[in-house]
N, C-alpha and C positions, 0 to 999 in steps of 0.2 A: 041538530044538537051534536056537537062534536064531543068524540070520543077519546077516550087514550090506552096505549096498549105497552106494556113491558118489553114485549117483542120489539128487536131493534137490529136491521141488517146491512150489510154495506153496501154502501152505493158508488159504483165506481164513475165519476165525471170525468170526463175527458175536454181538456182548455188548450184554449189557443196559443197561451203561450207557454206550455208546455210542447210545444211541438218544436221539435229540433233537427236538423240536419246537419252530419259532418259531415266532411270532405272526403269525397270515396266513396261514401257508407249511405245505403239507401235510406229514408225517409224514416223516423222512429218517433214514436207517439207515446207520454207518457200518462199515466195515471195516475189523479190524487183520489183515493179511499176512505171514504167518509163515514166512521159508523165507530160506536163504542168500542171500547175493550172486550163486555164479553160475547158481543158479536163477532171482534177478532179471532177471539178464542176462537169460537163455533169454528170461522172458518179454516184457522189455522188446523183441528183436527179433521173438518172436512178435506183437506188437502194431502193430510195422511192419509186416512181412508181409501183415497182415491190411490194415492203412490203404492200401497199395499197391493190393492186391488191390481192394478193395471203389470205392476213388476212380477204378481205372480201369472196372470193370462199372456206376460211374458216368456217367463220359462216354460210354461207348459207350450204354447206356441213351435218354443227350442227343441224341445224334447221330442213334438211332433213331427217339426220338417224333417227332424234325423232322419227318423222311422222313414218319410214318407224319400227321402234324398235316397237311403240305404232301399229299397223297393227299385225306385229308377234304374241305380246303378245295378245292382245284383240280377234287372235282366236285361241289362244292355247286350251281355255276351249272346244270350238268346236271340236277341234280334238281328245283329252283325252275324250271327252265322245265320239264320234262316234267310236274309240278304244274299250270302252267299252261296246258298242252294238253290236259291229263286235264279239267279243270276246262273250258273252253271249249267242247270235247266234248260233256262231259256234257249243259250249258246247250244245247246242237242237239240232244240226242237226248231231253231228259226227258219228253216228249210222248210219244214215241214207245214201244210195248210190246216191250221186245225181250228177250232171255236172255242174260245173259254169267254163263258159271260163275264165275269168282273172284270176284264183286260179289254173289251169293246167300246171302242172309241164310236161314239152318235155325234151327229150333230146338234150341240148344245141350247136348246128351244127351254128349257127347266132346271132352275139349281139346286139342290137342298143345301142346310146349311146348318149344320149339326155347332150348336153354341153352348158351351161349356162354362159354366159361372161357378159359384160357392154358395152353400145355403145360408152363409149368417157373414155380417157383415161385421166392423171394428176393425178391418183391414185395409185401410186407405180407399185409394182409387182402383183396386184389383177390379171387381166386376164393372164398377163405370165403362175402365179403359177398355175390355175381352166386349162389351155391349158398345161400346163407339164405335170399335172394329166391325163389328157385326153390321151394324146400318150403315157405317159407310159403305160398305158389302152390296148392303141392299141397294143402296144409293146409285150403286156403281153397273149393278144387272138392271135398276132398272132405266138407265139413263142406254145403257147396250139394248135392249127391247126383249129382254129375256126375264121371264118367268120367275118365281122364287115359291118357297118353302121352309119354313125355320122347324129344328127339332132341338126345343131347349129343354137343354140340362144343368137343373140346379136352381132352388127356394128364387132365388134374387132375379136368376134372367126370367123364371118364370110369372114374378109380380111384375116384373120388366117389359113383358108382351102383352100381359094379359090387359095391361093399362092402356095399352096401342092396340086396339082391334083391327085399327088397317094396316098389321102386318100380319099375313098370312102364317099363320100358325099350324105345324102338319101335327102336332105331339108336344107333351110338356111333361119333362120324367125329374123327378127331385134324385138331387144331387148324393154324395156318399160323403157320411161324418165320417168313418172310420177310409184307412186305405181302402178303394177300389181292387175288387178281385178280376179275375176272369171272366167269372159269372156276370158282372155286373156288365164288361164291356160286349160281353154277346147277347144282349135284351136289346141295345145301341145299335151294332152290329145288322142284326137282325133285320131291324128297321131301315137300316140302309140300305140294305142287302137286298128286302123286296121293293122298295122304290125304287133301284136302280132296273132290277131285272123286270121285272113289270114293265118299263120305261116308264112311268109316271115321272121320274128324274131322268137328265141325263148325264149329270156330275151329280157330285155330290163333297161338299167342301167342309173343314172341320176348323173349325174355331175355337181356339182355345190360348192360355197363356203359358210360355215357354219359361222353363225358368232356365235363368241363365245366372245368376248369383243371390246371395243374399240382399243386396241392396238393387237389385234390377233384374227384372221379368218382362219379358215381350210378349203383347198378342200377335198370335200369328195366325195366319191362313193359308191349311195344306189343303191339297185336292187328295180326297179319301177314294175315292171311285172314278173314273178307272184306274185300276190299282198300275202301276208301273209296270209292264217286263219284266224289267231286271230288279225291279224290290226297289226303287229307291223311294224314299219319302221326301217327296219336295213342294212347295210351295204355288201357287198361283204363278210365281212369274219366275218358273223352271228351276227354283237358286234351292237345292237342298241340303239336307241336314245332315250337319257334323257333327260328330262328339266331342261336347269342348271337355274342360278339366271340371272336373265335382269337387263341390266344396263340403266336408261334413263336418258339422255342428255337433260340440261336446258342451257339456256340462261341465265347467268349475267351479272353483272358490276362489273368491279376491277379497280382501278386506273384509272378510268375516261375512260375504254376502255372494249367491250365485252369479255367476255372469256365463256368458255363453261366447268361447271361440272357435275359430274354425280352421282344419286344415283343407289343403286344396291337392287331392288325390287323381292317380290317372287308373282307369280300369282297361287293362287290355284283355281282349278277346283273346281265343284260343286259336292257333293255326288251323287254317281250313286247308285241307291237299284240296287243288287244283285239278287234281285227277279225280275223276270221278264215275264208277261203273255204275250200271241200273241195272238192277234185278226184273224190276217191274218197266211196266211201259212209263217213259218219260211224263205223258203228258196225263197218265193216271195223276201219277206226282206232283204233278203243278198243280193238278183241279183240287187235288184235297191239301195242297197247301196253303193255295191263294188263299180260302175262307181261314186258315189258323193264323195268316199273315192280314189278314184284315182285320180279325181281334186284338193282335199283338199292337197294331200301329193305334186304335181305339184308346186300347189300356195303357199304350206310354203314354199317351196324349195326358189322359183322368190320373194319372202318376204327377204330370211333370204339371198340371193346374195345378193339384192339391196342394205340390210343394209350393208353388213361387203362393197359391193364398195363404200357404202357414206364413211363409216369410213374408208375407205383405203384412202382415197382422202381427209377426213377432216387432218387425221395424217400426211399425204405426203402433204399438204399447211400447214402445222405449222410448219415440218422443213423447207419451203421450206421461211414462214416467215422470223424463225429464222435465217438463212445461211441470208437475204439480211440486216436483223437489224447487224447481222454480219459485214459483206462487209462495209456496211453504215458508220458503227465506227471507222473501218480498215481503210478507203479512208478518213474519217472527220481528223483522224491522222495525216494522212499521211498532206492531203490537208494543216493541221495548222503548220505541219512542215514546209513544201516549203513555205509557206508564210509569218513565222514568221523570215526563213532563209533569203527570198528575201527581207525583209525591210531593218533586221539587214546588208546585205551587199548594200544597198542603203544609210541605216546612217552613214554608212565606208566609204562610197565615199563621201557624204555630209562634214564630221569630216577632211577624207585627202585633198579634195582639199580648204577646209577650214584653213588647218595648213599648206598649200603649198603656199597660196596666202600672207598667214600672214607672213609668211616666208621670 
């Protein structure tokens, strides 16, 4: 027995010859919308709802990377001189035969692979692309005959491995809503720290996403363990890190509505003298520095994720704005069409039986 319901919603078909192509201009498909007025309506304010929704996980997004952009930059100066104490150091002791476990180069038989994600997702392709990176990783140690170990960090990489049982998993530590402290990167640390000296590892490599602008973040792969000589932070294939320009994201007002711009600032470090006395013995110095320069290089890394995931997720809620102020306009159309259609053939009928009566 067939039934009937008042409920009525739209159907978007998509026809053949509605399909067009211009000159230049990739392949565009259009849609005819098939469904009442007051299912227009529905959708029309479903479309707002949505644009509300997504414009404000916008500017919160904005508000965030600031914070987390202003973290970065404010201890870059930290790092660029503890580089330059490492490095000054080294230059007093190279002569000299001494043993520091984090700077012991083995032969590489085991990697670990410390991978860095975000716990919640509406941020595009951030954790896909930082987890591509990763297994091509894998892909690549084990095509070399070399060993592995993953220590992921963060909700997504960690539903991300747990799905792949045959990837060797050493640990799985959930990520940080709020900026990452100190505290948070020496738990990380930690774990490195005795895999490496143990030798159960004999690198140990960090994966994670660089930010480099608002509209573009790179995954990158640095070797965390063995830590450098001279401090430098560099990558799998020798090429290291520079300090590019910082961009910081402010809060305005345009047209009666937030928007978010940015300026592009340079932070310079403080003069380090070249000259340098010790009090103590040199290589006291370096042993209890290496572990505070092992934290540091941890916690820029979980800095410079968080940012490029806020800006992955502020960029990915502005198109995702955009597409519903879209839709909104597309449906407001459509909606003034069928409406203005349904009068005009109500005043038709008004007019004919009007000239029928008269008739």
């Amino acid at each position: 027995m067939a039934t009937s319901s008042s409920f009525s919603i739209c159907i978007p078909s998509k026809t053949a010859a509605a399909t067009t192509r211009r000159p230049g201009r990739p392949l565009t498909t259009k849609f005819r919308v098939t469904c009442n007025l007051r299912a227009l309506r529905d959708r029309i304010n479903s479309a707002k709802n949505t644009q509300k929704v997504t414009e404000a996980m916008k500017l919160v997004a904005a508000a965030k990377v600031r914070r987390a952009q202003e973290a970065v930059v404010s201890g870059r100066p930290f790092y660029e001189t503890l580089v330059e104490v490492l490095y000054n150091i080294n230059e007093e002791i190279q002569t000299e035969d001494i043993d520091i476990p984090l700077t012991k180069v083995r032969t590489v038989k085991k990697v670990a692979l410390v991978v860095v994600t975000g716990d919640r997702g509406l941020c595009g392709g951030f954790n896909n692309a930082v987890l591509r990176k990763a297994e091509a990783r894998i892909e690549e140690l084990k095509q070399l005959g070399l060993d592995y170990t993953v220590i992921s960090i963060g909700k997504k990489g960690n539903t991300h491995f747990l799905a792949r049982p045959y990837i060797n998993v050493d640990k799985l530590l959930d990520g940080f809503n709020n900026l990452p402290t100190a505290k948070d990167a020496l738990k990380i640390a930690d774990d490195a720290y005795s895999l490496f000296v143990s030798e159960d590892v004999d690198k140990v490599e960090l994966v994670y996403t660089k930010f480099v602008s608002l509209l573009k973040s790179e995954p990158v792969i640095h070797t965390l363990l063995p830590l450098s000589p001279k401090g430098e932070i560099c990558d799998i294939n020798g090429v290291c890190v520079d300090a590019a320009d910082d961009e910081f994201f402010r809060l305005t007002t345009k047209e009666g509505k937030l928007t978010v711009e940015r300026d592009v600032v340079r932070v310079q470090a403080q003069e380090f003298s070249p000259v340098l006395q010790f009090e103590q013995d040199p290589v006291q110095i370096l042993d209890a520095l290496m572990p505070l320069y092992l934290n540091s290089q941890i916690l820029r890394a979980l800095q410079e994720s968080l940012a490029s995931e806020l800006a992955a997720r502020m960029t990915a809620m502005s198109a995702a704005t955009d597409n519903a102020i879209e839709l909104k306009n597309t449906l407001s159309i459509l909606y003034n069409r069928k409406r203005q259609a349904k009068i005009t053939g109500e005043m038709l009928e008004i007019v004919s039986g009007t000239t029928a009566l008269e008739g």
